[in-house]
N, C-alpha and C positions, 0 to 999 in steps of 0.2 A: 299478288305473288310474293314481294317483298315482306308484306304483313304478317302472310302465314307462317312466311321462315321465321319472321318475328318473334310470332305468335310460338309458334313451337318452340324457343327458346325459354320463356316463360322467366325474362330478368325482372329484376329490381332496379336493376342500375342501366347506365350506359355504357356500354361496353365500347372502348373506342383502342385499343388496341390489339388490332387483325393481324398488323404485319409481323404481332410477337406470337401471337397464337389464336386464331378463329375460332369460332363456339363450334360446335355441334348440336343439329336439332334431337328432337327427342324420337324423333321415328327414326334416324338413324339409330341411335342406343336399343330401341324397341326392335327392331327386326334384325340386328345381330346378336341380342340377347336370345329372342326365340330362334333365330339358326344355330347356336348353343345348345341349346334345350332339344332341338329335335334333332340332331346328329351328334355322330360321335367322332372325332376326327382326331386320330391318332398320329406319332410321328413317321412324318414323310419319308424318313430313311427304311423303317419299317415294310414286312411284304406283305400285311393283313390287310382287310377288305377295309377299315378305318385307315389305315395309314393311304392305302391307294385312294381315298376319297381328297384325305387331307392335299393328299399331292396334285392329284386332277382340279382340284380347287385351286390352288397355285397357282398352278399352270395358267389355269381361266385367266387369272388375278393379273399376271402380266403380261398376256394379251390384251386385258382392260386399259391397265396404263398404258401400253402404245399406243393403242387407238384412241387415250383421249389425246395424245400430244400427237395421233397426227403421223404415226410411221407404223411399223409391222417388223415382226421377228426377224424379216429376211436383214433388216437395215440394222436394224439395233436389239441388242440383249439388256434386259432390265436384271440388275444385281442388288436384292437387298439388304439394306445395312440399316443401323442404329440411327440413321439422320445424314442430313447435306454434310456433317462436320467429318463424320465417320467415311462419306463416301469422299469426300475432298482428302482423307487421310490419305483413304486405297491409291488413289489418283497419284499423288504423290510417292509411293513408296514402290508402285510397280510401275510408272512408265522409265521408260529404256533412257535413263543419262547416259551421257557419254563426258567424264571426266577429261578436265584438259590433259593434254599429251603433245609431246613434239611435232606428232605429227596432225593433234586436230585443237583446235581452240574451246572444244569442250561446249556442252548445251546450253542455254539458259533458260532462266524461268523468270518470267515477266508478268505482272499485276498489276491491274487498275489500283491506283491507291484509294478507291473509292469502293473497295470491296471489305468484306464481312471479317474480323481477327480469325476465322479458321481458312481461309484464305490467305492471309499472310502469315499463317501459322507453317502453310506448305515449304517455306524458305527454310525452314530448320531442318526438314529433312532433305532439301539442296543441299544445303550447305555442308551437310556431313556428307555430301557425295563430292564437295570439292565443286559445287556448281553455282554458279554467279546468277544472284537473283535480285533484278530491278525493276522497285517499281518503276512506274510509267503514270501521270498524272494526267486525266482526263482530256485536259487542253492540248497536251503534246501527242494525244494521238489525230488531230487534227495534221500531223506531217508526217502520218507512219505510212501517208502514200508516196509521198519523196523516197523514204527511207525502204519503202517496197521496189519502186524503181531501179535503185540505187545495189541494192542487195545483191543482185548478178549469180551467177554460177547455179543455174537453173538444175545442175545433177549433181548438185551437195546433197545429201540426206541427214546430215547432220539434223538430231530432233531436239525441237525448241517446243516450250509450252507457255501458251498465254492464255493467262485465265482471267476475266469481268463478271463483273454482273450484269444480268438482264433489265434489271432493276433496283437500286440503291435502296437498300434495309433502311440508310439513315434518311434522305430525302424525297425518295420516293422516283427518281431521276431516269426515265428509261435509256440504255444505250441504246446503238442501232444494231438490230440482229443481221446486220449486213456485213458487221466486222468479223463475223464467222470464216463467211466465205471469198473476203477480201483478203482474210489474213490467211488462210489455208493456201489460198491460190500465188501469194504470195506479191498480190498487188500492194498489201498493206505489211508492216512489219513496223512490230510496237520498239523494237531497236534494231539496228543494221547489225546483221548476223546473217555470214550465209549459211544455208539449210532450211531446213524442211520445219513449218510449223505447225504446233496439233493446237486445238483450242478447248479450253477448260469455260461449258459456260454456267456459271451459278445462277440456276435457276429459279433457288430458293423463294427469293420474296417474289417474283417477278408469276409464277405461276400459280401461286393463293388466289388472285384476281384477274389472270388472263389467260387467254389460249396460249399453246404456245405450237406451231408447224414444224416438227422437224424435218418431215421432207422436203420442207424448204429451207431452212435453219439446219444446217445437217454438223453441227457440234459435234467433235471425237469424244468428248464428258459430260453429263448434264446431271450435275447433282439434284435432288430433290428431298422435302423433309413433309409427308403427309400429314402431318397434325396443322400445318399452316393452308392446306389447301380443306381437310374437313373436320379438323377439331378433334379428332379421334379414329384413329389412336394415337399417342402421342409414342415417341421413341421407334419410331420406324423413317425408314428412307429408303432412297434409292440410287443407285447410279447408271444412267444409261449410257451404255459405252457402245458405240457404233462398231458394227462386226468388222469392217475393213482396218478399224486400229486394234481391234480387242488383240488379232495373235502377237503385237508388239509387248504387250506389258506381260512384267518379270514378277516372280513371285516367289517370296523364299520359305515363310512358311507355310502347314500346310494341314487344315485341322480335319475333325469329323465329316465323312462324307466327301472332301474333294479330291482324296486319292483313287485311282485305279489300282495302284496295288502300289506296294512299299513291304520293306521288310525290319522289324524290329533291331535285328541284331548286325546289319550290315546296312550303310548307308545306300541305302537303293528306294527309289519313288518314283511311278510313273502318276502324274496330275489326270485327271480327269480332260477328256477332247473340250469339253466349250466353258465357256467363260465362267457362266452363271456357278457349274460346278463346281469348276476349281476356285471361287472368289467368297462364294456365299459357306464361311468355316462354322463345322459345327451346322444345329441344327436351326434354323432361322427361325424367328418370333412367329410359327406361323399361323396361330388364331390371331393377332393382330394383323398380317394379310390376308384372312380372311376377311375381317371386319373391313378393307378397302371397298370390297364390291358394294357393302353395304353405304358405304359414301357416297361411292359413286352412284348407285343408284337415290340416294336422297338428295345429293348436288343436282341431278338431271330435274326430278319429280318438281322442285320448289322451286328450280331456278331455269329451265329451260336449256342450261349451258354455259359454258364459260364464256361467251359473246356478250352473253345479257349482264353476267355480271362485271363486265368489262368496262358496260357502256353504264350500267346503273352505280357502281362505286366508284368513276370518276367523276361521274354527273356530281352526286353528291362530296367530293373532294374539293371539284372547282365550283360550286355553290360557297362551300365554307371557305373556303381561300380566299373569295373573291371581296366577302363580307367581314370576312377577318383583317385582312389587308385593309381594308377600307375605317376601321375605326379609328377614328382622331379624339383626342382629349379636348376639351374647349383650348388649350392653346396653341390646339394645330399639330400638335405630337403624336407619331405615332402608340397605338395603345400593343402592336409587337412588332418584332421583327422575324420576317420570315425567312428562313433558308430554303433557299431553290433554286434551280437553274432554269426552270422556266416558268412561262406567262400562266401554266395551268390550259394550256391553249386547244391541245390534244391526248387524248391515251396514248396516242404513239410516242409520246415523248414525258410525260409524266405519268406514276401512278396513283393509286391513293391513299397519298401520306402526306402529310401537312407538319413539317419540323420548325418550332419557332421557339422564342423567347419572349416574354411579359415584360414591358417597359414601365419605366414610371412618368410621371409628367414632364422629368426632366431627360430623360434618355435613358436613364440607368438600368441595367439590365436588373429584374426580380431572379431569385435563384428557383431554378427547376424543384428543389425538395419543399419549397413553400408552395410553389404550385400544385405540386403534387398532392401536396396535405388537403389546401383549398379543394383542389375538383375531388375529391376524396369526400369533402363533408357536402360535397353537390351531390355525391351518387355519380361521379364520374370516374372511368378506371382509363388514366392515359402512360406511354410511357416517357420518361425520363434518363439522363445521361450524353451517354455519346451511343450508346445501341450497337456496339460490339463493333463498333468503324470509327477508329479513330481519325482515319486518313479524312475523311468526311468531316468527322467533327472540326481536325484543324484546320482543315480548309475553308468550311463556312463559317467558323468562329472566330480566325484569323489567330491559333492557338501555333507559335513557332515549337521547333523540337525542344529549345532548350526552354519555356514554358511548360512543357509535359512534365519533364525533369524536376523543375523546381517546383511543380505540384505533387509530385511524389514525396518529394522533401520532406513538403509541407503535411506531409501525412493525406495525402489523396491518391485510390486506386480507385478502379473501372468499377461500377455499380455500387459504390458510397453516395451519400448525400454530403457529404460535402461540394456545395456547388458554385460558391462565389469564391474564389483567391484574389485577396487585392484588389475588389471589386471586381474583376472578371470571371465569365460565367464560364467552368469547369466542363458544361455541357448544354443540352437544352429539352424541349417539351415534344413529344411527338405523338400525333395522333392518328389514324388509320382506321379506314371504312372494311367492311368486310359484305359480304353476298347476303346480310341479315339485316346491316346496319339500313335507320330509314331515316328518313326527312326530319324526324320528331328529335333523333339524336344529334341529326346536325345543329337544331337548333337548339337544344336542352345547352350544348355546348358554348354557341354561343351567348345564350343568355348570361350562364356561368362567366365569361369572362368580359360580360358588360357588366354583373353584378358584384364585380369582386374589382372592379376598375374605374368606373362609368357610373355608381349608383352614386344618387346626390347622396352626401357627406358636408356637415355642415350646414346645412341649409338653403345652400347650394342645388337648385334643379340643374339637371342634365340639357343641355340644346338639343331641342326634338325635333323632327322629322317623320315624314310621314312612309313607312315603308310600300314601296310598288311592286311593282312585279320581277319577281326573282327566280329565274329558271328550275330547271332539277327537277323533280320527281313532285307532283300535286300536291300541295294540302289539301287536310281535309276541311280542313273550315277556314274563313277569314277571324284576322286578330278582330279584338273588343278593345279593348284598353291599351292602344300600342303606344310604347315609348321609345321613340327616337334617339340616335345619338349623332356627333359631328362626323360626315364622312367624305375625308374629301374636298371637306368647305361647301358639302350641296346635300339636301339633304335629298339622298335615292335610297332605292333599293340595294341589297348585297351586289344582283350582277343583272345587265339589263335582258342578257339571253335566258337566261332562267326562267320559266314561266309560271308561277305558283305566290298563291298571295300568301303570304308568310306569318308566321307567329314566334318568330323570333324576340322579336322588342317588348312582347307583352308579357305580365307574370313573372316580373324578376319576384328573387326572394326578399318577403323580412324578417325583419327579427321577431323573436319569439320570445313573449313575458316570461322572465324567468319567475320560478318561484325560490324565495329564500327555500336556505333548508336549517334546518334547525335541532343538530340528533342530540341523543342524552349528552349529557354532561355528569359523568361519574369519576370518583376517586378508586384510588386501583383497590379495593377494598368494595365498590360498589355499595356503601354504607351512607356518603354525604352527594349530594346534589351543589354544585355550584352555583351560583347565582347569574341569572341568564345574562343579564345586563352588564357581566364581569370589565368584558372588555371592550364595549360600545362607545365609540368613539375615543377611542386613548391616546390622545399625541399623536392625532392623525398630521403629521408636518411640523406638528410644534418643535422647536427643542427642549431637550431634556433627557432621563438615561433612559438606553436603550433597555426594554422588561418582557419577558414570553408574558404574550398575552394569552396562549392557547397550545392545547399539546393532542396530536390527533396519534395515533397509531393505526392500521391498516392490518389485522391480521388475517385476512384472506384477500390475495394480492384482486386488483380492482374493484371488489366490495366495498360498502359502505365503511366510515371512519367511523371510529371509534375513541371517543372525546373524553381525556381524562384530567388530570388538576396536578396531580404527582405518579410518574411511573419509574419502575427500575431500568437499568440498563443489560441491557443481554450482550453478549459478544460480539454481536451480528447488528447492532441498533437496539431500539427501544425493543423491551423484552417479548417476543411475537407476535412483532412488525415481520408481515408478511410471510410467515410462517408458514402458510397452505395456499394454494391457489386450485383452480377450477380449469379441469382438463377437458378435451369434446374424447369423446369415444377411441378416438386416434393417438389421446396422451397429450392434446395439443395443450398448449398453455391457453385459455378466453381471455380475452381483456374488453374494455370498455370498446375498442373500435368495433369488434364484431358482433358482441352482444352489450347492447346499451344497459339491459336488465341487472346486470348485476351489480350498479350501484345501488340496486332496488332493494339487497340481501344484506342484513345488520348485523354483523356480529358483535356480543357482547364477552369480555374475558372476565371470568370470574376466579380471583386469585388462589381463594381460598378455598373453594368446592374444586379445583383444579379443573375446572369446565369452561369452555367456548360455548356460550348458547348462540345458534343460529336464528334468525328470524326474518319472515317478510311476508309483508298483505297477502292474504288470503291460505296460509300454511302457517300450521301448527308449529312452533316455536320446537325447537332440538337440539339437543346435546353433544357436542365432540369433545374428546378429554385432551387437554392439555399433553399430557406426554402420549407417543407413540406406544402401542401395545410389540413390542419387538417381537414375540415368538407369532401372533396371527397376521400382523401386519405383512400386506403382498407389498415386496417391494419392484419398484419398476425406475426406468428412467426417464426424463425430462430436458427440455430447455428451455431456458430463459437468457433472453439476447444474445443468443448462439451458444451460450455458455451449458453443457451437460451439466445437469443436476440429479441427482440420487435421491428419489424423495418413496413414502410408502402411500398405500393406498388406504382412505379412512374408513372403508367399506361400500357394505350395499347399501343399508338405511340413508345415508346421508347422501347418495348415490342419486339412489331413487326419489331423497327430497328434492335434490338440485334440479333432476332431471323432468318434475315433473312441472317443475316453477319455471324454469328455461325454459322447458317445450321443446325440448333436446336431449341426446345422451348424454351424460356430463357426467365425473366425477369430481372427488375431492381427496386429493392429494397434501402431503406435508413433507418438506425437505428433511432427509434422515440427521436423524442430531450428530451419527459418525461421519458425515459428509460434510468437507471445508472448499466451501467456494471463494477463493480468494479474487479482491476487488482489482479490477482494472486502472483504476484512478490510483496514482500514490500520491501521497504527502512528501512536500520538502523535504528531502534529506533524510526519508525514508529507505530503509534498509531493504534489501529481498527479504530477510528473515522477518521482519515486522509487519507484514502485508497483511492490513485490515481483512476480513471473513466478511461477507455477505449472506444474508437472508434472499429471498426471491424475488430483491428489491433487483429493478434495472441497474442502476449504475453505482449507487454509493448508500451507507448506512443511515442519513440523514441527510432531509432535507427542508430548507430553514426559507419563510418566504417575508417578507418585509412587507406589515400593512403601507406605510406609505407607498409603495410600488402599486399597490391595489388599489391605493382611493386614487391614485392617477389613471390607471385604471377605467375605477368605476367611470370617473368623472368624464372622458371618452365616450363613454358606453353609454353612459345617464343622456346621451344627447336628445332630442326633441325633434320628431319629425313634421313634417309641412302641415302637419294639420294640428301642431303644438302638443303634443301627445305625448308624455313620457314615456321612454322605454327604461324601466326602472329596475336595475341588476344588484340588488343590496349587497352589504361588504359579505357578507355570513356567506353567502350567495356563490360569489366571486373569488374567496379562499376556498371554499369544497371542492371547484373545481382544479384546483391546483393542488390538491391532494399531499400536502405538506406536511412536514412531523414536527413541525417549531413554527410557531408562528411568532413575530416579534413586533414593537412599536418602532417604529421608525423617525429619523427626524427629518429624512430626503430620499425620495424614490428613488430604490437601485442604488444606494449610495452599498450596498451590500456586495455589489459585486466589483467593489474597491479592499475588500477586506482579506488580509491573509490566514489571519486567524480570530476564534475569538474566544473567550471565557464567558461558559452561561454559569451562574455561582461558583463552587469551586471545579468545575468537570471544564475541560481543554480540549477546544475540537478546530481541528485543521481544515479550511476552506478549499476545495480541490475544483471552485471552476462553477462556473452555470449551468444550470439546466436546461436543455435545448427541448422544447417543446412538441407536441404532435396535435391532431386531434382531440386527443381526448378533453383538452379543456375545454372543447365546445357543449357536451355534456353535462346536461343539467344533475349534478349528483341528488337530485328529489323527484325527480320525476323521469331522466334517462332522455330526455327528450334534447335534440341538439338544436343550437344556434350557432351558424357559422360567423357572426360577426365578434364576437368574443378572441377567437385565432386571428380575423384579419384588423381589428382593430391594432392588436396586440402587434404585428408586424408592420401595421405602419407607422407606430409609435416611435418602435425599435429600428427603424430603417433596414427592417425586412432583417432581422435578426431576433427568430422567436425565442429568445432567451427569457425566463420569470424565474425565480428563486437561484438559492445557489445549494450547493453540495458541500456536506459536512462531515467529518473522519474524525471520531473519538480518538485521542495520541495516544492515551494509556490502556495498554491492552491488559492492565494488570487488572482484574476483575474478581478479586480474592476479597473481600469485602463490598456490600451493596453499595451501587453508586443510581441516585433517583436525580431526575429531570423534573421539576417543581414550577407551576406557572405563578409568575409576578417574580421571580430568578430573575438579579440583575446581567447586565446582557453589555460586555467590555468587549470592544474590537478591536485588532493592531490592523493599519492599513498596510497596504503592500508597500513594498521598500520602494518603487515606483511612483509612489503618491509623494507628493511635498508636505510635509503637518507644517508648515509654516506656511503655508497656501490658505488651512480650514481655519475654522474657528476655534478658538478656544476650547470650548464644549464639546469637541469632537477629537481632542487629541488624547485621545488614549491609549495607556498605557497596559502593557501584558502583565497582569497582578502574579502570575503563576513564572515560578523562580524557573 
């Protein structure tokens, strides 16, 4: 059953985050695409025989949703909206406050602080009613049956509203749906207030992977967002408001469709009699509720029911937890740390989400955006942050308020990767099973973070163990080559209830031979050939003066370099550096993470014929011209690192070359030359008015990489494994990957990222900071093929800070006479005013030659 939901998904990857959004199989898409095709379903407000369809269909649609949660029209009205966030809005804006007054202490609004940002989003619209809103922290509703007790005056009506979650987005933590009807009756009270309370329960994550009975659980709200329970559609929701509270909530505006009558010219409106009417404005999404039914019936067909996926995605949660937990380092360290509030013991009290952090041997927390890179180049998609719960995050992170603060400070908001402050982790790693996920995923996983932790390094074997029998869901075969790790101090299986012989420990990755690469070497004239061996082994550590060994340009953004000896300078960086890049059919910007191929694509700039020749295996070599044709040229818009760019299109022909070499729709696009993207990075004591111009480069005009930093590097890399084997990553090899527009000789690895400025011959260029690394340097720029030990080498060098090269800013923007970049250019650095020069050596203390 599991397989075939699999199987219909048809991934590449491992898909491990459900609770942010679940797949969709393909016979769902399949059978609301042909219910499309053979009806016509017009809008609902309409009187024709299409609109009466569209509407009877509706109808059906939220019948459906009550009886899967378990009630009927007579109990509750389904109202649908844009998602849980949109319904948690309504919630907030029509139930009945009562503003304090002399005569009444006024409503409150109360919250799990363990609930989702649009849930604590609801206190802004309190507050402008003048109404007191507190959270309430998970532990202290452990005494809101005192405070139930206590509360007295049994015919107050005064309305209070408390709203939880079912299930914690960030941990996976189930509360008890007991608190419903504890707190309604007035046994429980999340603060001593007398009056009457209604219960808000977010149901969001909590029903992706479980039943939910409201006619036993009888909620006054129960938000819902369909795309996390069937992947499609996405942007729909729902709020179920139980008819006994619905005639309480106030309404002020009042859109298409929910009036009974109203008059333009004199304030006068009678609302529609029932809820749905008067709440659902305007005319609702309603081919997207049509496509529900077609969920529903694919959730049913694959999976039996929300029972079975209830019991098969925690099976496989407390499988991984149990085996995850359990990994130690040889010196007994743990290999994470997990946030939870339970043993994994039951569904009824955990779901399936797995929140943790990646330790080092010595304690130290690894930053979630390097993990994230790592399971990335595994083929793994996990989520990262705090997951829109902060209250959660500082609670299990142990992150105080005035912490938050001084992260903001520091330049850190919600969904950045910035993830380590002062050594502490900003947020963490989270993972989540869904009704597709199988046995294979759990352990694809865990191999992934035995082999990014756990693999011998150094020469060093891992302490083995023989894995036993580990619950969950069957394998299909038993391992062959299992490799063991420390767990525990014994060597077992993941969990001893589990019953399935595992393949976990076997088939970690290796590395992968790289091949040098080796592209032309031309003069910007394309007239002289340099000589191959130019800059082979040059003061790899020696001392002596710093010299560009190497000068690449990049003029079609993630394509192959383009190796030159002397180039001019453009406004923008070296002169059609990154000038054009490759869009999918959508305008999107390609880079090397999604398509590997297009380091496989060579462009060559030929100065004087005013031509880009294109080229690569198996296609006929092609011509794009240097400047843009303004009058045919279609111009359209772009972006690059969030940044709008204005770029034209180069046609059909090159269109159709990319497209045919990709195995994709693709074009090729070039930023309009009347278009100034100015740089985010400034230079010292740089002005507004002087702000460097960018190309379609990510961050800055130039970027300068230091071979000594690389033969450290290699030397890393060049390691030998147990069978004495080299794994041999040449320098040539190992600069292409870092896609660099200066290469230089060095006398000390990274001594570059000491430097404030420098002079390459007589041209003066301002140091603005490192380059923070991603994937792509796993990418073999000759063949496109990835090795993920190249990124984690590189981060455990750097103590988990993937910084390589640094960022470089031309100061003179006066560009009225040709100014060229020439390799074997001596190369003079000033250190930062931060450095001591009476610390270094003699030979290193140099001076700014430019007055």
């Amino acid at each position: 059953m599991w397989e075939q939901s699999r199987k219909e998904m048809k991934l590449g990857t491992i898909y491990l985050d459900h609770a942010g959004a679940t797949l969709f199989p393909q016979s769902q898409l399949t059978s609301f695409t042909h219910d499309l095709m053979e009806n016509v379903y017009g809008n609902p407000h309409s009187q024709n025989i299409s609109s009466k369809l569209t509407h009877d269909t509706v109808e059906h649609v939220r019948y459906r949703v009550l009886a899967h949660f378990r009630t009927c029209p007579e109990d509750y009205s389904v109202v649908f909206t844009a998602g849980s966030t949109a319904a948690l809005k309504l919630v907030a804006e029509a139930f009945p406050w009562v503003s304090p007054s002399q005569e009444s202490s006024g409503s409150r609004f109360c919250y799990l602080t363990d609930s989702h940002t649009s849930v604590v989003g609801m206190r802004m619209i309190a507050t402008a009613m003048n109404i007191a809103s507190i959270p309430v922290r998970p532990e202290e509703m452990e005494s809101a049956e005192k405070r139930g007790a206590a509360a007295g005056d049994p015919d107050c009506q005064l309305p209070h509203l408390f709203c939880y979650p079912a299930q914690s987005n960030f941990s996976g933590t189930r509360y008890p749906l007991s608190w419903i009807g504890e707190v309604k009756s007035g046994r429980m009270c999340p603060v001593s207030a007398p009056g009457k309370w209604f219960v808000v329960l977010d149901a969001a994550s909590y029903v992706s992977t479980s039943p939910l009975d409201l006619s036993v659980h009888q909620a006054d709200f129960v938000p819902l967002s369909f795309y996390k329970i069937f992947g499609f559609p996405t942007g729909l929701g729902a709020l179920l408001v139980h008819n006994r509270t619905a005639p309480l909530l106030r309404k002020t505006y009042f859109g298409g469709g929910t009036a009974a009558a109203y008059l333009a010219g004199e304030d006068f409106y009678i609302p529609r009699q029932s809820v749905v009417e008067r709440f659902e404005d305007g005319t609702i999404s309603f081919l997207d509720v049509i496509a529900l039914k077609h969920g529903f019936d694919a959730l049913e067909r694959l999976t039996g029911g929300m029972e079975n996926i209830k019991q098969h995605t925690f099976t496989l949660a407390r499988y991984t937890y149990t085996a995850l937990s359990s990994l130690r380092y040889p010196n007994g360290a743990r290999v994470v740390r997990i946030y939870s509030d339970s043993e994994f013991s039951s569904p009824e009290v955990q779901g399936p989400i797995i929140n943790f952090n990646v330790l080092d041997e010595s304690g130290n927390v690894i930053g979630y955006s390097q993990v994230d890179k790592m399971a990335s180049l595994h083929n793994i998609q996990v989520r990262t942050g705090c997951f829109c719960n902060t209250g959660a995050c500082q609670r299990h992170l142990g992150i105080s308020d005035e912490m938050v603060k001084k992260h903001l400070q520091a330049g850190h908001v919600c969904g950045d990767d910035v993830d380590l402050i002062d050594g502490q982790p900003t947020g963490s790693v989270r993972i989540s099973f869904g009704y597709m996920s199988t046995l294979e995923d759990a352990q694809a996983f865990l191999r992934f973070i035995i082999a990014i932790r756990l693999c011998p390094s150094g020469g060093h074997p891992i302490p083995q163990a023989t894995p036993g029998e580990a619950g969950a869901p069957p394998a299909e075969s038993e391992a062959q080559n299992t490799m063991t790790v420390t767990m525990d101090g014994h060597s077992s299986s993941p969990e001893e209830d589990t019953r399935s012989n595992s393949r976990i420990w076997n088939d970690l990755p290796t590395a992968v031979d790289a091949v040098s690469l080796h592209p032309p070497v031309l003069k910007a004239t394309r007239t002289q050939q340099t000589p191959s061996g130019r800059a082979a082994g040059v003061l790899d550590g020696g001392l002596g003066p710093h010299v560009v060994t190497n000068l690449y340009l990049y003029p079609i953004k993630s394509c192959a370099a383009f190796e030159v000896t002397r180039w001019p300078l453009g406004k923008q960086g070296l002169l059609y550096d990154r000038s054009w890049m490759v869009v999918n059919h959508n305008g999107i910007c390609l880079s090397q993470k999604q398509e590997p191929r297009l380091c496989l694509i060579q462009p060559f700039i030929d100065l004087q014929q005013r031509i880009m020749v294109i080229k690569a295996k198996g296609m006929e070599p092609i011509e794009v011209p240097l400047e843009e044709n303004g009058e045919q040229a279609q111009i359209c818009q772009s972006k690059v690192c969030a940044d709008r760019v204005n770029t034209s299109d180069c046609g059909e022909k090159i269109s159709s070359w990319l497209s045919e070499f990709l195995g994709r729709p693709c074009h090729l696009i070039r930023q309009s030359s009347n278009f100034q993207r100015n740089a985010k990075k400034h230079g010292k004591g740089q002005s507004a008015g002087t702000t460097a111009t960018l190309s379609l480069v990510n961050e800055a005009q130039y970027l300068l990489l230091n071979r000594s930093s690389v033969l450290e590097l290699q030397q890393q890399l060049n390691a030998s494994d147990e069978n004495g084997k080299e794994k041999l990553f040449p320098m040539k090899d190992l600069i292409s990957r870092f896609r660099a527009n200066i290469i230089i000789n060095g006398t000390s690895a990274f001594e570059e990222e000491k430097w404030d400025e420098i002079s390459i011959g007589p041209l003066h260029f301002q140091v603005l900071g490192p380059c923070h690394r991603c994937q792509m340097i796993c990418i073999d720029q000759k063949t496109g093929q990835r090795n993920q030990n190249v990124f984690q080498k590189l981060s455990e060098s750097r103590e988990r800070k993937v910084n390589f090269g640094v960022y470089l800013m031309y100061t003179s923007l006066d560009l009225s006479s040709p100014r060229f970049l020439s390799v074997g250019a001596q190369v003079l650095p000033v250190l930062k005013e931060s450095i001591e020069c009476h610390d270094l050596p003699a030979s290193r203390k140099y001076q700014d030659v430019i007055s």
